[in-house]
C-alpha positions as CSV (number, residue, x, y, z in Angstrom):
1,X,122.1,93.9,117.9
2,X,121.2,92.8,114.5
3,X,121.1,88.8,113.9
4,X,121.5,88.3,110.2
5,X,120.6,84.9,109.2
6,X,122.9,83.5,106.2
7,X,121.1,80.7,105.1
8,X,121.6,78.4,102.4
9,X,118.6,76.9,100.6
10,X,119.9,73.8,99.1
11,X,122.6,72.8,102.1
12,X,121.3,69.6,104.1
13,X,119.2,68.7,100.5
14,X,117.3,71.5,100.8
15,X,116.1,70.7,104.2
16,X,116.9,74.6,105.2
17,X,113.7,75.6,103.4
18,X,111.5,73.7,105.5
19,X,112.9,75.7,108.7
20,X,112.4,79.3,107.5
21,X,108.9,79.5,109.6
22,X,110.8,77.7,112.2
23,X,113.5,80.2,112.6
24,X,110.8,83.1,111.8
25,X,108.6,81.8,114.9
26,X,112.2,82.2,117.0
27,X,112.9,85.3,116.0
28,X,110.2,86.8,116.8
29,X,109.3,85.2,119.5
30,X,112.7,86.3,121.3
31,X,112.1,90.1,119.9
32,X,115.0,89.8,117.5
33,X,116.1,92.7,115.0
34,X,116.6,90.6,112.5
35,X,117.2,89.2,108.4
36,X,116.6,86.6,106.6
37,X,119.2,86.6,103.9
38,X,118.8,83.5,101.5
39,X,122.1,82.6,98.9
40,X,120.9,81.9,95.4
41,X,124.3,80.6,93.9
42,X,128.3,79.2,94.9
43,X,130.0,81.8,96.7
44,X,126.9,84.2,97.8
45,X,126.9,83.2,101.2
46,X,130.5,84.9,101.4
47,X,128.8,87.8,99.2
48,X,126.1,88.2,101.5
49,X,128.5,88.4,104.8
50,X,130.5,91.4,103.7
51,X,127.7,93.2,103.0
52,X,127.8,93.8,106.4
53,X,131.1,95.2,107.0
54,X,132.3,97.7,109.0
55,X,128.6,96.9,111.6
56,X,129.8,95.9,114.5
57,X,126.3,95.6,115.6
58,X,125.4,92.3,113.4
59,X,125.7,89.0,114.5
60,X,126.1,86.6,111.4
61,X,124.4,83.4,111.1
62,X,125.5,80.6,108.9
63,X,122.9,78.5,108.6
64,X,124.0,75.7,106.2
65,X,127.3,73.2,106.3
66,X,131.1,73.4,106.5
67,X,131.2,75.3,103.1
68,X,128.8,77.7,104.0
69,X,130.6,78.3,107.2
70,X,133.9,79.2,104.8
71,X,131.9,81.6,103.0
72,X,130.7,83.4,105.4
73,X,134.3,83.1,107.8
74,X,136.0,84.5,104.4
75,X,133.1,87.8,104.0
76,X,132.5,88.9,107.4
77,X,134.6,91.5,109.6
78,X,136.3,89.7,112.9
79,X,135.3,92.4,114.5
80,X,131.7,91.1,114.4
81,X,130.3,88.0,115.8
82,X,129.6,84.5,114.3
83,X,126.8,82.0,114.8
84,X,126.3,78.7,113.2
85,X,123.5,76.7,112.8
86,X,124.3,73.1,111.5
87,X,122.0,72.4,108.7
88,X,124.6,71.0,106.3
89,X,125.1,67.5,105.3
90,X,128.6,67.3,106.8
91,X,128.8,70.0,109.6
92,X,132.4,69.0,110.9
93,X,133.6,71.7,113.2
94,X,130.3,72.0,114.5
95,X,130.5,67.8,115.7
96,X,132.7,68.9,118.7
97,X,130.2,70.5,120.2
98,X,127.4,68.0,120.3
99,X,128.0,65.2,122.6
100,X,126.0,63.1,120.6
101,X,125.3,62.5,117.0
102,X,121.4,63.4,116.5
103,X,119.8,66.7,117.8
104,X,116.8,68.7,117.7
105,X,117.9,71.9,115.8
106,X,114.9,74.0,117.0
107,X,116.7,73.5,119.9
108,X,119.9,74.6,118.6
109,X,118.3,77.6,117.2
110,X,116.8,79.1,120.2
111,X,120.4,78.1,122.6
112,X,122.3,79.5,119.7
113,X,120.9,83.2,119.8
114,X,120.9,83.3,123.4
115,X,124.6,81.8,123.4
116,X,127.4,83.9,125.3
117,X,130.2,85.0,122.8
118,X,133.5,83.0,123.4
119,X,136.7,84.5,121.6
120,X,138.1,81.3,119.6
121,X,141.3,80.5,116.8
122,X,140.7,80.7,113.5
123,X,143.4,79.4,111.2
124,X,144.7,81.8,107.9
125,X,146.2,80.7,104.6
126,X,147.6,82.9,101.8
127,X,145.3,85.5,102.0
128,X,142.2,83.2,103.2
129,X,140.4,82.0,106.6
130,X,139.5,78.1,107.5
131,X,137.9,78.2,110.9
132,X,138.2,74.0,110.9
133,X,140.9,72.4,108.8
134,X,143.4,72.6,105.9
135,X,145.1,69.2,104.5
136,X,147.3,68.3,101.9
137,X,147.6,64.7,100.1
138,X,145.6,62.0,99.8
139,X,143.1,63.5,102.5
140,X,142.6,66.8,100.3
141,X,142.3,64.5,96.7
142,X,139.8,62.4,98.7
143,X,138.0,65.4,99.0
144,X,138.1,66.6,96.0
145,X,136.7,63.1,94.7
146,X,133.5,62.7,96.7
147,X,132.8,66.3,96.2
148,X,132.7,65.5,92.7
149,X,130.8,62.2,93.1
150,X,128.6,64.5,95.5
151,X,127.9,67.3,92.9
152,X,127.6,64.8,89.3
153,X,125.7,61.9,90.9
154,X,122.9,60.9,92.9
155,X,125.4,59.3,95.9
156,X,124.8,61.2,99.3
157,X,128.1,62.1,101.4
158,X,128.3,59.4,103.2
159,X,129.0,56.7,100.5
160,X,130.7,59.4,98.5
161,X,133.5,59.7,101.2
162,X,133.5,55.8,101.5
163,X,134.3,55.6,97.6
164,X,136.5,58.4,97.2
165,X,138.9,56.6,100.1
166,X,138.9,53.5,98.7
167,X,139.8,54.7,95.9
168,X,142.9,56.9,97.1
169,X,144.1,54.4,99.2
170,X,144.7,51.5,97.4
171,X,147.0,53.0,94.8
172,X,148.0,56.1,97.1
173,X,149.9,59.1,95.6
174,X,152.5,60.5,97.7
175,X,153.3,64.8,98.0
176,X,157.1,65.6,97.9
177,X,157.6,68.7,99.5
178,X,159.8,70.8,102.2
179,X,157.8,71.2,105.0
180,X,158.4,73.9,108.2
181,X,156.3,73.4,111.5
182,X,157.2,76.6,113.7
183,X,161.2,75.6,113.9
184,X,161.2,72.2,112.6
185,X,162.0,71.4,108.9
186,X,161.0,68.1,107.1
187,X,161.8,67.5,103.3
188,X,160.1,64.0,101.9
189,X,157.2,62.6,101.1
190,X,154.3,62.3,102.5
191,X,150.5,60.9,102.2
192,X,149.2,63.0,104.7
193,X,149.6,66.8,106.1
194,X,146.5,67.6,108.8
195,X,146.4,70.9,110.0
196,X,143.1,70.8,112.0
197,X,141.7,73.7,114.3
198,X,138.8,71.5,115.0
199,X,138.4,68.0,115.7
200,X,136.9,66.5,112.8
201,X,136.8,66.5,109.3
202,X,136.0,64.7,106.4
203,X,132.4,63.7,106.8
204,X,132.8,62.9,110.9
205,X,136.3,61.5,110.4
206,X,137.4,62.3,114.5
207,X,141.4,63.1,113.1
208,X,142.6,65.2,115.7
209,X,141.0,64.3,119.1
210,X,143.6,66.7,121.0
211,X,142.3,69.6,118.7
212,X,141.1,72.8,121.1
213,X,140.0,75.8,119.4
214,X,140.8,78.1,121.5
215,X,144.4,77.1,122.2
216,X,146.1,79.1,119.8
217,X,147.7,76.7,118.2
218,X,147.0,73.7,115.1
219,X,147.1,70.5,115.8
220,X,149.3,68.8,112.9
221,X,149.7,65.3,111.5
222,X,152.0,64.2,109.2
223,X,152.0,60.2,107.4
224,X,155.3,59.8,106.1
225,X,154.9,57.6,102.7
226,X,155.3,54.1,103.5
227,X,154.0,50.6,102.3
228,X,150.8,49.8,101.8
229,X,150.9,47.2,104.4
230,X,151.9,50.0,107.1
231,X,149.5,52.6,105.7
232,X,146.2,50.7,105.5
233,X,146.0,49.4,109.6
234,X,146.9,52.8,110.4
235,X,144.7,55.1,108.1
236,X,142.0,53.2,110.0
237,X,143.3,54.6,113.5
238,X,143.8,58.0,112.0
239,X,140.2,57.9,110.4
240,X,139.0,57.2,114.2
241,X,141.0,59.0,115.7
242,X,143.3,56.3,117.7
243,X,146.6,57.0,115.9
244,X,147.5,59.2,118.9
245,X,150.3,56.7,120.3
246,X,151.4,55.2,116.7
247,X,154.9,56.3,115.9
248,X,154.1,56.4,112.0
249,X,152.1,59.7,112.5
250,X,154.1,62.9,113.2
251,X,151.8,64.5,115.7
252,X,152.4,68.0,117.1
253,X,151.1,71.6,117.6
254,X,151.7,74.6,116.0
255,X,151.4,78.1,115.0
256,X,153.2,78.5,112.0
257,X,153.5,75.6,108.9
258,X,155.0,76.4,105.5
259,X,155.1,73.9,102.5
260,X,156.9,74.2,99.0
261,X,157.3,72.3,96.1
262,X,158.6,71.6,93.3
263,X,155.5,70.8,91.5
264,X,152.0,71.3,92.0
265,X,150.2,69.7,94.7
266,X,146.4,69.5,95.8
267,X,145.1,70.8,99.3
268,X,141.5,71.5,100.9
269,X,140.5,74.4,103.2
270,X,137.5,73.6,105.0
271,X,135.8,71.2,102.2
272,X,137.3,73.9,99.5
273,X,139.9,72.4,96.8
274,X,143.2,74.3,95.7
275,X,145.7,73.7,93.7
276,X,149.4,75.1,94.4
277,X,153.0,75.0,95.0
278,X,153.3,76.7,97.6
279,X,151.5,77.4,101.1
280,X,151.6,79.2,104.3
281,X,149.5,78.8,107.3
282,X,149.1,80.6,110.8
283,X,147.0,80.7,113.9
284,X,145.2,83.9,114.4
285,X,144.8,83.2,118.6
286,X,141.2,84.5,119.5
287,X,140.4,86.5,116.5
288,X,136.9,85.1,115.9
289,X,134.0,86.0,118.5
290,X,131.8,82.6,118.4
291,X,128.3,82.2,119.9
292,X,128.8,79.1,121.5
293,X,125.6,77.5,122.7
294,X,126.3,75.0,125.8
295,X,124.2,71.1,124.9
């Protein structure tokens, strides 16, 4: 097999640079057929990965964060199999795998290419993948806003997230839309519409506890627009994931959600803003062949 290594040079503050000889030493060292592909500019990762279609003899490596996982998810056949590598500054999906918060990632490396391939969800929108989470609100203009602070400023992701929720939460802005999950319609509005396939999302925000990747379904939250003094306590919980037993959060799973509007609203696919009217999202049970290394 051929292990391509997607790797991008200024994810994790350019960090990914100082682990080239690192990963080279691996490679070798294990005998690997491999490539060291580096992206050069927004959206080459995803350029790089479908160079590559149509081998089903490549493994794909997307060494970077939760963006250049998208990229690469949104390039490469499903026929062929993924690796990730968390180098990014975020690395969301890749947190529920780690049962603790630092690691050595010369470890990861080496358990990664030896890693058995496990068949796991993927989630599809329009005519895109997410492999971790799609939201629309508040959550998704949140986004938006520390991505911005992220890119114009010198503020790191942390303290970018922290500002860009403070300041979406104390005036909120509610979505008014029609909303199906599998059977069940809604019409209203609403702060909040989660659609996670992983646990976590939003710079380690643990929103969907329950999540399993492998289920084939999404785990989906919905915050019904309320008063401040009901939403603040609560966004807390959801952040930390202990909104589980709150009867302000619509909490269910699914494999099928639609949403329409009358007007434009914002929404985020795996870190990625969109703007739209209209949305439809499905599970696609097993389609992705993971290298899943065991910590």
């Amino acid at each position: 097999m051929k292990h391509i290594f997607i790797v991008n040079k200024i994810s994790g503050k350019g960090q990914n640079m100082k682990l080239i000889g690192i990963l080279e030493d691996i490679a070798l060292a294990l005998g690997l057929d491999h490539e060291i592909r580096l992206t050069q500019y927004p959206k080459h990762a995803k350029l790089i990965a479908s160079e590559y279609k149509g081998r089903d003899d490549v493994c794909l490596y997307s060494m970077g964060g939760d963006g250049t996982l998208f990229e690469v998810i949104n390039g490469m056949d499903l026929s062929q199999t993924l690796a990730i590598i968390p180098t990014g500054s975020g690395n969301d999906y890749y947190r529920q795998f780690l049962n603790k918060e630092s690691y050595d990632i010369k470890d990861i490396i080496a358990k990664t290419i030896i890693a058995e391939t496990k068949d796991v969800d993927i989630g599809r929108f329009n005519d895109e993948r997410f492999i971790n989470t799609l939201s629309i609100g508040i959550d998704a203009k949140i986004n938006e806003d520390a991505s911005k602070m992220i890119r114009k400023t010198l503020v790191t992701k942390g303290p970018a997230y922290i500002g860009a929720i403070a300041k979406n939460v104390i005036i909120p802005k509610a979505t008014k839309a029609d909303i199906v999950i599998d059977d069940k319609s809604y019409s209203g509005d609403f702060y909040i519409l989660a659609i996670m396939n992983g646990q976590y999302y939003g710079n380690g925000k643990h929103s969907a506890p329950q999540a399993d990747i492998a289920d084939g379904y999404l785990d989906v939250t919905v915050a019904d627009k309320c008063k401040a003094t009901v939403l603040y306590p609560r966004l807390i919980k959801y952040l930390n994931g202990t909104h589980l037993d709150d009867p302000y959060f619509k909490i269910t799973k699914a494999k099928n959600i639609k949403v329409k509007s009358d007007s434009e609203f914002i929404y985020q696919a795996d870190g990625e803003t969109y703007h739209g009217n209209k949305i439809d999202v499905q599970i696609d049970h097993g389609a992705l062949h993971l290298k899943k290394p065991i910590f």
